[in-house]
Steps between C-alpha positions, in 0.01 A plus 500: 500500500474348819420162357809509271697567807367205679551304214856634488562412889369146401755445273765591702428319777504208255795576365677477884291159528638362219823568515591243790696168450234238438680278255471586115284824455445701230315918518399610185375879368312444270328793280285491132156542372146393576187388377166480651167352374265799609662709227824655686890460440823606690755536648644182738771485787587235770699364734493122543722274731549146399664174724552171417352236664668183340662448182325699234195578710460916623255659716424858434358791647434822264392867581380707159334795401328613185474889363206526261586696165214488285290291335572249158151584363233745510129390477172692429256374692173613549421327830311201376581136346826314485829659492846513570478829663344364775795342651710848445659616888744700572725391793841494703551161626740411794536101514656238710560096431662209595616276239639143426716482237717202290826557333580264193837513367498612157937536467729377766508818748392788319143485374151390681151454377299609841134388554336602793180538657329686802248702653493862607277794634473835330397866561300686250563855526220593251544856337202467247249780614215340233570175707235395730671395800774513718834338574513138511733249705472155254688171482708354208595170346828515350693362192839577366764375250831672506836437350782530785814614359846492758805685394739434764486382873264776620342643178173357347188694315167365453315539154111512427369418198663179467413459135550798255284770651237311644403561870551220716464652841122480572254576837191386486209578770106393484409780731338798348623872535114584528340808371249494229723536169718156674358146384817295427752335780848704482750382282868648440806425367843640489835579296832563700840473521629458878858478623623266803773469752531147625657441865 
């Protein structure tokens, strides 16, 4: 509880950050799904604030958190050999970034194909009792490929997948949660829908 309430604190005091005059900005909220590669899904939320630098060029800074719902498949595993149980934790994550990010014109005004790329730090709140170890502060590489769509002069929403329902929001970190049941890097990607006011 008292991490949420941090987290929630965060946010808001990004939200009063953002919302100064610093040429064309954009804050989105942006809410969906998860998916992790240790075996866990979600929900997603964040709040991400986004400035241009020149012509179709962005910086961005995101805040996000994840709410582990269950896990996509269930193993039997007897404790020895290969398999994909091994990788199976169940978390909370709470993540920051900063991002770069390039806009190409795909009409006139209205739509935007957004690539972007970043780096970011995240907290693993891990819930899994069977999971030897503890919580885990880990960086991130970042990847994304949105579609920006604008209605009107303050409007926009930002769209991952980008192609039919393909992911293409991905974090990618070589640093291992630890624990005995963990040998692959963390990999995760997302599905959301966010909404933006542009100043």
């Amino acid at each position: 509880m008292k991490r949420c309430l941090l987290f929630l604190l965060v946010v808001l005091g990004s939200v009063t950050l953002c919302a100064q005059d610093c040429g064309e900005s954009i804050v989105y909220l942006n809410g969906g799904t998860y998916y992790g590669a240790h075996n866990d899904y979600g929900a997603y939320m964040g709040l991400e604030y986004d400035s241009r630098i020149k012509g179709n060029w962005y910086w961005g800074a995101r805040l996000s958190g994840t709410h582990f719902l269950g896990n996509p498949i269930t193993y039997e595993w007897s404790g020895y050999g290969e398999n994909p149980y091994r990788n199976t934790v169940d978390q909370n994550i709470y993540k920051a970034d900063v991002m770069l990010y390039y806009r190409f014109p795909i009409t006139r005004h209205n739509i935007m194909l957004r690539a972007g790329t970043g780096f970011g730090m995240a907290y693993h709140d891990i819930i899994d009792v069977s999971f030897n170890g503890t919580d885990k502060v880990i960086p991130y590489l970042n990847a994304s490929l949105n579609w920006i769509i604008r209605c009107g002069r303050h409007l926009e929403f930002v769209l991952s997948p980008t192609i039919a329902i393909a992911p293409s929001e991905f974090d990618y970190s070589f640093v291992q949660l630890g624990g005995r049941t963990d040998i692959n890097p963390w990999f995760m990607n997302y599905f959301y829908l966010g909404i933006g006011y542009r100043f």
